[in-house]
C-alpha positions as CSV (number, residue, x, y, z in Angstrom):
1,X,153.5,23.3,-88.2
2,X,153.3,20.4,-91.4
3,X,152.8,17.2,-90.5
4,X,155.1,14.7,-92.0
5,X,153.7,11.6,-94.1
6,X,156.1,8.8,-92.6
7,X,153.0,7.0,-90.9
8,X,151.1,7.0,-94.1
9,X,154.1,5.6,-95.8
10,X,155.2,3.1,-93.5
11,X,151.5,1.6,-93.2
12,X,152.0,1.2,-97.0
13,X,155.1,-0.6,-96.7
14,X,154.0,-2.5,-94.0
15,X,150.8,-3.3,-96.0
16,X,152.5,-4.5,-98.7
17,X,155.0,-6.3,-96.5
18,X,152.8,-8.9,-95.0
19,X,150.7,-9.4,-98.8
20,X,154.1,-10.9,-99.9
21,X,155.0,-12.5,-97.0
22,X,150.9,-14.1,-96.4
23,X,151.8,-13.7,-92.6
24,X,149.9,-11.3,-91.4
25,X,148.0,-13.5,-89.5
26,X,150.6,-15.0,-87.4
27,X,152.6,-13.8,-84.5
28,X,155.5,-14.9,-81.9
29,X,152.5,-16.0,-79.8
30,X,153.0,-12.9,-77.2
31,X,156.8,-13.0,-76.7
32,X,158.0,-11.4,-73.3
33,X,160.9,-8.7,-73.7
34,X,163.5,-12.0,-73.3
35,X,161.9,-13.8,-76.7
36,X,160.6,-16.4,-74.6
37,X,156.5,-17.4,-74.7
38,X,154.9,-15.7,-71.8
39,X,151.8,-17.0,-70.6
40,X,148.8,-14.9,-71.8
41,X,147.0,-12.3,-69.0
42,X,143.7,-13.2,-67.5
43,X,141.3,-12.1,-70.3
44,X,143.0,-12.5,-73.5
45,X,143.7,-14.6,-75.8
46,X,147.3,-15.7,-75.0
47,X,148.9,-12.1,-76.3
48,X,147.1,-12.3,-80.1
49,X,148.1,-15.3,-82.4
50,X,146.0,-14.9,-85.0
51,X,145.2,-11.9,-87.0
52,X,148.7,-9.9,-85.9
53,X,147.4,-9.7,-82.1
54,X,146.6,-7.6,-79.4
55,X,148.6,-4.7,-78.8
56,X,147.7,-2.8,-75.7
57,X,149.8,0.8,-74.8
58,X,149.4,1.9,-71.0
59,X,149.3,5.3,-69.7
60,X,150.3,5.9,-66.0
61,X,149.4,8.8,-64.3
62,X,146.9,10.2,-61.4
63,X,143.6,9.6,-62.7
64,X,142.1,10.4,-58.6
65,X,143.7,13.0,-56.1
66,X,144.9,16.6,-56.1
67,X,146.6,16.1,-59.2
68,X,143.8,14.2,-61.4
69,X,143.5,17.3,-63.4
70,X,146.7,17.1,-65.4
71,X,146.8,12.8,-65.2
72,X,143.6,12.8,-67.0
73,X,144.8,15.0,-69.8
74,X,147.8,13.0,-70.3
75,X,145.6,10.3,-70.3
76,X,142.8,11.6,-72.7
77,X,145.9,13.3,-74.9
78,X,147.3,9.9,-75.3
79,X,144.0,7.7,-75.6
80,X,143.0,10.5,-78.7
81,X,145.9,9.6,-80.2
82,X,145.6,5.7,-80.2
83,X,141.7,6.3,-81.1
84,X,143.0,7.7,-84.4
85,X,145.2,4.9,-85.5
86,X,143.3,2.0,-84.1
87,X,142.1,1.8,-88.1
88,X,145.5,2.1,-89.1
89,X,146.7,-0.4,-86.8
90,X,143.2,-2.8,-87.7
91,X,144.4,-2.5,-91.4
92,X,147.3,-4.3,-90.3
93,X,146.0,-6.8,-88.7
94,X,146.4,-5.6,-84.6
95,X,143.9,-5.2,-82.1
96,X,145.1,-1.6,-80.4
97,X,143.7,-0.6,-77.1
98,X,144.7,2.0,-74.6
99,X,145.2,0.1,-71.0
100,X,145.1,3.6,-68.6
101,X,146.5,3.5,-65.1
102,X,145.7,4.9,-62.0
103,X,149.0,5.6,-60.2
104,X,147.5,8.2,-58.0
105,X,150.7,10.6,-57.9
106,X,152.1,8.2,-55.0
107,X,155.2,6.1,-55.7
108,X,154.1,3.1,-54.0
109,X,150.8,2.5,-56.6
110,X,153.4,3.6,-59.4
111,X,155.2,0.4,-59.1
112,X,152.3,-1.6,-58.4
113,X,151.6,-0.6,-61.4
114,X,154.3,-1.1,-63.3
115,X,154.8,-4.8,-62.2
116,X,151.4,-5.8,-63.2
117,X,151.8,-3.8,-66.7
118,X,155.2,-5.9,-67.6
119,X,153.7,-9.1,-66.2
120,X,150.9,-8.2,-69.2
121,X,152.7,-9.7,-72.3
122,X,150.3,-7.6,-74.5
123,X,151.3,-4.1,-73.3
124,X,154.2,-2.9,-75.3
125,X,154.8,1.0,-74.3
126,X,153.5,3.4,-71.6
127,X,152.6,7.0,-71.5
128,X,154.0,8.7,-68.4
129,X,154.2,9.9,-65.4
130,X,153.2,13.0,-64.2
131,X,154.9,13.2,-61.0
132,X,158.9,12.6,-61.3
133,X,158.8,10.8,-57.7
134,X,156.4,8.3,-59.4
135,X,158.5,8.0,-62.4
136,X,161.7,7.1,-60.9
137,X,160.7,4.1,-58.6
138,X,158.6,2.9,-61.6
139,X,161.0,3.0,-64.4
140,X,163.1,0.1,-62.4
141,X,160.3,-2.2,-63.5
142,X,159.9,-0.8,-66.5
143,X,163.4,-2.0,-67.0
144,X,163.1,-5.6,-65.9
145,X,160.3,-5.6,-68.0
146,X,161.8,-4.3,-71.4
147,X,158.6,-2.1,-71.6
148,X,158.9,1.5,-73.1
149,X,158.6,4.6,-71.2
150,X,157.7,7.8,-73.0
151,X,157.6,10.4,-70.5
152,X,155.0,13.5,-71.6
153,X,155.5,15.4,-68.3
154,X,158.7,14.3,-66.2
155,X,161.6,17.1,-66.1
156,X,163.7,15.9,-62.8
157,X,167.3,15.0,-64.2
158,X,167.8,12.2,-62.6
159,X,165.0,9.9,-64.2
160,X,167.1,9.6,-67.6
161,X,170.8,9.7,-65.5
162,X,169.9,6.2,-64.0
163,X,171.1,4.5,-67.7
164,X,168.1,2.9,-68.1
165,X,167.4,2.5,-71.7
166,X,163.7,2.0,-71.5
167,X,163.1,5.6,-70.2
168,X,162.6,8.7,-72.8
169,X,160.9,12.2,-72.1
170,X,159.8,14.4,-74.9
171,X,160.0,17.5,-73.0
172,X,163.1,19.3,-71.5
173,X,164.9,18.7,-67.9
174,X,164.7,20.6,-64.8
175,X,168.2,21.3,-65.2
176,X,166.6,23.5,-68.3
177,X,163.8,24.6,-67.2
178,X,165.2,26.0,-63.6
179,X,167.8,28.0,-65.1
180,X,165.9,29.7,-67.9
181,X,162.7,30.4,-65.5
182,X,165.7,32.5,-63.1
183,X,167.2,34.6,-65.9
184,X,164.0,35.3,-67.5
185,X,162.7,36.8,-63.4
186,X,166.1,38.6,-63.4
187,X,166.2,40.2,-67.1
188,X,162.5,40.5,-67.6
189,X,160.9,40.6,-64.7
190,X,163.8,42.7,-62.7
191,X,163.9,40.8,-59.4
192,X,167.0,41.4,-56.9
193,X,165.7,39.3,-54.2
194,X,164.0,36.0,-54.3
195,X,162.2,33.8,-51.4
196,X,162.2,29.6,-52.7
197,X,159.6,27.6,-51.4
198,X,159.5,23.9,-52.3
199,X,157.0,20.8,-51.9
200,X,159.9,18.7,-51.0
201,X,159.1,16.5,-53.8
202,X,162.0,14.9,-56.6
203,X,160.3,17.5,-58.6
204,X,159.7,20.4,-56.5
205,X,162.9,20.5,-54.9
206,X,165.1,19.4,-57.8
207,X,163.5,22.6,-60.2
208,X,163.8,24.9,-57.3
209,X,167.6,23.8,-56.3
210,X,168.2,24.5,-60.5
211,X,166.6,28.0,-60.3
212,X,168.4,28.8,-56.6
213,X,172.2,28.0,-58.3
214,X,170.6,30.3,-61.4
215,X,169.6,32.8,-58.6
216,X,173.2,32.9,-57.0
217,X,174.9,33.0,-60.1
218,X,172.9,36.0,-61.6
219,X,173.8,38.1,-57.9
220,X,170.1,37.5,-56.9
221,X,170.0,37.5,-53.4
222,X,168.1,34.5,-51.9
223,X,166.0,35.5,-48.5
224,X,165.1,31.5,-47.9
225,X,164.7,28.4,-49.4
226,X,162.3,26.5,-47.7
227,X,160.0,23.1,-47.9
228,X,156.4,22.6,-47.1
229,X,154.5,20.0,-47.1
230,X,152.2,18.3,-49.5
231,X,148.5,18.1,-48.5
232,X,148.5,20.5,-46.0
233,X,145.3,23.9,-46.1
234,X,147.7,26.6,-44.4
235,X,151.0,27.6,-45.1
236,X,151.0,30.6,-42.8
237,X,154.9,29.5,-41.1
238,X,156.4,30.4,-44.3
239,X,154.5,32.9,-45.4
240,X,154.8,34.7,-42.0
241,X,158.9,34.8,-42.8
242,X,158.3,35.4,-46.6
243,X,156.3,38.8,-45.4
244,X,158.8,40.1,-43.0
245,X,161.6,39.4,-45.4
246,X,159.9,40.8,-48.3
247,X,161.5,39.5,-51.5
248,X,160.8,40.7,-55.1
249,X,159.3,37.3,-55.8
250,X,158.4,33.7,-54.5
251,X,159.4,30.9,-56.6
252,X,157.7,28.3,-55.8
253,X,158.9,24.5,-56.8
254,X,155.5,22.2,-56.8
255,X,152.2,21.9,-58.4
256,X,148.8,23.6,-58.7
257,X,147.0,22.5,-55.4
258,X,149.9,24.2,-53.0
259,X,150.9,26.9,-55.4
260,X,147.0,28.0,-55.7
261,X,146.3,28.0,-51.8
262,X,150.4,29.8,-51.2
263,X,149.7,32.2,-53.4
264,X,145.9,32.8,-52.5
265,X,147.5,33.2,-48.9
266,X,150.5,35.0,-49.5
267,X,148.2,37.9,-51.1
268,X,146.1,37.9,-48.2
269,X,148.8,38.5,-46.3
270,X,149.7,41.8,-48.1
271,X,152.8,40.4,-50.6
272,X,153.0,42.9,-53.4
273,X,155.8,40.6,-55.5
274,X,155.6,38.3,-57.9
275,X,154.3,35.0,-57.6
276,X,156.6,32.1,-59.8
277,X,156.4,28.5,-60.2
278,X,157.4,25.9,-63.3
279,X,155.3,23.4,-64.9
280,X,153.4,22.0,-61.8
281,X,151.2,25.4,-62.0
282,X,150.3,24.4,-65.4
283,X,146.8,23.5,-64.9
284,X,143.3,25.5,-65.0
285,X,142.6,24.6,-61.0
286,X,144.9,26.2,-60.8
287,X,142.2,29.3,-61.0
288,X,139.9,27.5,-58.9
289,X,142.0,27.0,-56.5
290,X,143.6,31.0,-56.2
291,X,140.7,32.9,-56.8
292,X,141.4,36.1,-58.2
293,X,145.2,36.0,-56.6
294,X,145.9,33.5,-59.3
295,X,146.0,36.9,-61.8
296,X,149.7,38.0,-62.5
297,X,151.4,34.4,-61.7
298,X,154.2,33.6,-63.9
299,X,154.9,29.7,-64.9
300,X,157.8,28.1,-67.1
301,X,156.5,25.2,-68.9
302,X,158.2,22.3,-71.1
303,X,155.0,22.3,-72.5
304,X,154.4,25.0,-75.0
305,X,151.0,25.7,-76.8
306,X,149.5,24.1,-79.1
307,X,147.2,26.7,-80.9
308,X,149.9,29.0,-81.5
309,X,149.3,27.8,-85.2
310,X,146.4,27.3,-87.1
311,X,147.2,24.0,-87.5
312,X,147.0,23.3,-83.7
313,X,144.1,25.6,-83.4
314,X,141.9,23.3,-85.2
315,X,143.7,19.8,-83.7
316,X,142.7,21.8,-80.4
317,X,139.2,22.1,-81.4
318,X,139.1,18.5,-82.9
319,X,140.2,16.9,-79.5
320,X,137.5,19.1,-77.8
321,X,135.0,17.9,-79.5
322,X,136.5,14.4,-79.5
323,X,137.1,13.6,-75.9
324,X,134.4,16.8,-74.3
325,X,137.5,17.7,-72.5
326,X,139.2,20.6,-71.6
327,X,142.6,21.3,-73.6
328,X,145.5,21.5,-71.1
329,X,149.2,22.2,-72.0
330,X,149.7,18.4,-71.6
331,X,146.9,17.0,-73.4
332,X,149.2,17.3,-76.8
333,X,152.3,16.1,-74.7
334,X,150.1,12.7,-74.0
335,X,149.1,12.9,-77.7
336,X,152.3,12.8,-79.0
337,X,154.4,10.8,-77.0
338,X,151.7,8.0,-77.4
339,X,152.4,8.3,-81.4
340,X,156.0,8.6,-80.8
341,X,155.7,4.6,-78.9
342,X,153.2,3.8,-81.8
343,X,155.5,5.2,-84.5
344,X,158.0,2.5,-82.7
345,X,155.6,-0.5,-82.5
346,X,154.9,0.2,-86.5
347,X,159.3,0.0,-87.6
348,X,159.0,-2.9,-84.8
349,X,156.5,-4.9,-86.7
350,X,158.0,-4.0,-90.4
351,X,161.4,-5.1,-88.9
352,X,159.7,-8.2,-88.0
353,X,158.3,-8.9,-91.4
354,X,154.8,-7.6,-90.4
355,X,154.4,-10.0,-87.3
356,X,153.6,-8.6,-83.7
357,X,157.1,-7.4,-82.6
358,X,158.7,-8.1,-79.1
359,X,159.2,-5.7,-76.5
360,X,162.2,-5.2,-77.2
361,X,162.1,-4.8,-80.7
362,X,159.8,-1.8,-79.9
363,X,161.7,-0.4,-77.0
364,X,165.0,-0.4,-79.7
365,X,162.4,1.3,-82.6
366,X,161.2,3.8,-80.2
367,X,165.2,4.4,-78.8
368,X,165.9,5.4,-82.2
369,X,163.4,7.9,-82.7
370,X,164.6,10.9,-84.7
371,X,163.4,13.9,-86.4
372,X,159.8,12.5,-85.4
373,X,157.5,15.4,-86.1
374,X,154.3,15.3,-83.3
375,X,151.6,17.7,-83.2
376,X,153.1,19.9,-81.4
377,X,157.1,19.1,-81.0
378,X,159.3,17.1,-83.0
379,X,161.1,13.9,-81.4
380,X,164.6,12.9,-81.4
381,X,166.0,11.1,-78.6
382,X,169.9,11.2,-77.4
383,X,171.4,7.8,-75.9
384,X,169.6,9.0,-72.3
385,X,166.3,9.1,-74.0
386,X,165.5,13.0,-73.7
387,X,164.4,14.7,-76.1
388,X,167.4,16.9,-78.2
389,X,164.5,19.2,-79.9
390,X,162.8,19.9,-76.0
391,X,162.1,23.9,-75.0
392,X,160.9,25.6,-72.6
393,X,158.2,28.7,-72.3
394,X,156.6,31.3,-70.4
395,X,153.5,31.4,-69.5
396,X,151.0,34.3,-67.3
397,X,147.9,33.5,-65.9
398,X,145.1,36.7,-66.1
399,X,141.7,36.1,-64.2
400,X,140.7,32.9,-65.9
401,X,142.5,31.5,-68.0
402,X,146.7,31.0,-68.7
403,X,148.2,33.0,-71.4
404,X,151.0,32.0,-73.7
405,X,154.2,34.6,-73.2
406,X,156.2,33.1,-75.8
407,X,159.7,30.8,-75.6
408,X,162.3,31.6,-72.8
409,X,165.6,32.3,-74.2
């Protein structure tokens, strides 16, 4: 996949910009998203007026809980790529710094969160969520606050059907992802009879609803749909009905910690099917957490993999070595919807004649993002901020380790 020169080009415009203009050393004085003067956060100094400012991009996602596995490679995806251009962004005459959040996969912290990061007149995008139900609640502030959302992770519908202009996704929707993960069980996989088990979660439940109208459509015969509950070391109720009723396969809608202990169970229990989820099973606990049952499992991902090229086999080296952490399917997801919010903060400063930009000068740049070639996926949103260029792949886990499958069609 070739990388495309615009940054290299625009720096030089910008560059040259603000050596005609002699301002690069003077900004708006930390504007809030209205283009009035906000007062500067405890521990700055008020939002950067000299030497083009402080510029601080957030990520939000859990960092501590069941789901820290994936957070922190959203997080450490997205803090590579400001690491890279924080000489870039020097050049210019900004102080960049990553400003990572905790929100702990819990709605509640989420918005927290997000009030304190729009009351922050230096924070001018963030990278997440994780978990849709986090996303939702938290994008509302993200509104009032005119501060950019670029979503590496979030597939339920909903989240860019509110009309809130502030919130993009790079990958696809659940309303994508469901449908293509039920046809490719049908065609490929040559199930008749499915059992759905969800983690009554907005994600969860609103990927496993998509892949149950898929089901019903297709003349699969569903044997139950049923919800369990986050959190909890023994799922024998359903798993009791799912081995009397013995379906060709369980599709499960949730992430890695319940998927790993249902399907760990469900094999104890003497089920011979298959064992299907979507992206929440994307993670290497995911192993841990099964055991040997985790062999065989079949995910759909909006995340496809990066070292499917040369080109991303050695980026994937380069951020091992980098950050000494593992590479998970959303650590290039982090990486480049972080440059896809710095690609916006870089038009939002050249539109502003190489001055720190307002909020909503970046949210506007970033909102027009087209043909926006990441590592890993090129970026162009529609007026609901998805992504137009998003896919969708299978994956199969062997004893230890995930295995690319290739793109569901």
């Amino acid at each position: 996949m070739k990388k495309r020169s615009y940054v290299g080009v625009l720096s030089a415009v910008l560059a040259a910009s603000m050596a005609l203009t002699g301002c690069a050393g003077n900004s708006s004085g930390g504007s809030n998203a209205s283009g009035g003067q906000s007062q500067p956060a405890p521990g700055n100094s008020g939002g950067g007026t000299t030497e083009g400012g402080l510029i601080k991009i957030a990520t939000q996602s859990p960092l501590s809980g069941s789901n820290s596995a994936i957070g922190d490679a959203i997080k450490t995806g997205a803090g590579y790529a400001l690491e890279k251009r924080k000489e870039e962004f020097k050049a210019l005459g900004f102080d960049l710094q990553l400003f990572p959040q905790d929100d702990q996969g819990d709605p509640k912290i989420g918005v927290s969160n997000a009030e304190m990061l729009i009351s922050d007149p230096d924070v001018y995008g963030v990278v997440g969520h994780y978990n849709t139900g986090v996303a939702i609640p938290s994008s509302v502030k993200y509104d009032e606050g005119k501060l950019v959302m670029v979503s590496p992770a979030n597939t339920g519908v909903k989240l860019t059907e509110e009309g809130k202009k502030t919130v993009h996704r790079i990958c696809a929707r659940d309303d994508a992802q469901g449908p293509k993960a039920a046809l490719y069980a049908k065609t490929t996989l040559g199930v008749k009879t499915a059992y759905i088990i969800h983690d009554k979660t907005a994600y969860g439940q609103g990927l496993s609803d998509q892949v149950k109208m898929q089901f019903e459509k297709d003349g699969v015969q569903i044997l139950g749909f049923e919800g369990i509950t986050q959190g909890e070391k023994d799922y024998s109720a359903v798993l009791n009905q799912v081995t009397v009723k013995n379906p060709d396969i369980i599709f499960f809608g949730g992430l890695y910690p319940e998927g790993g202990i249902l399907i760990k169970q469900a094999r104890e229990k003497g089920f011979k099917g298959y064992f299907m989820g979507g992206d929440g099973l994307d993670s290497s606990d995911m192993i841990k957490i099964a055991g040997n049952a985790v062999e065989g499992v079949v995910f759909t991902s909006v995340a496809g993999d990066v070292t499917q090229t040369e080109e991303g086999k050695k980026w994937a080296e380069e951020y091992k070595k980098a950050t000494n952490k593992p590479l998970e399917t959303y650590s290039v997801y982090g990486f480049d919807s972080m440059n896809v919010i710095l690609n916006g903060v870089l038009e939002a400063a050249k539109a502003n004649g190489g001055k720190k930009p307002t909020r909503e000068q970046v949210l506007d740049a970033v909102h027009k993002t087209k043909d926006f070639q990441g590592q890993f996926t090129k970026v162009t949103f529609d007026e609901k901020g998805d992504n137009t260029n998003a896919d969708v792949f299978i994956y199969k886990f062997a004893k230890d380790k995930s295995i690319f499958v290739g793109k569901a069609e």
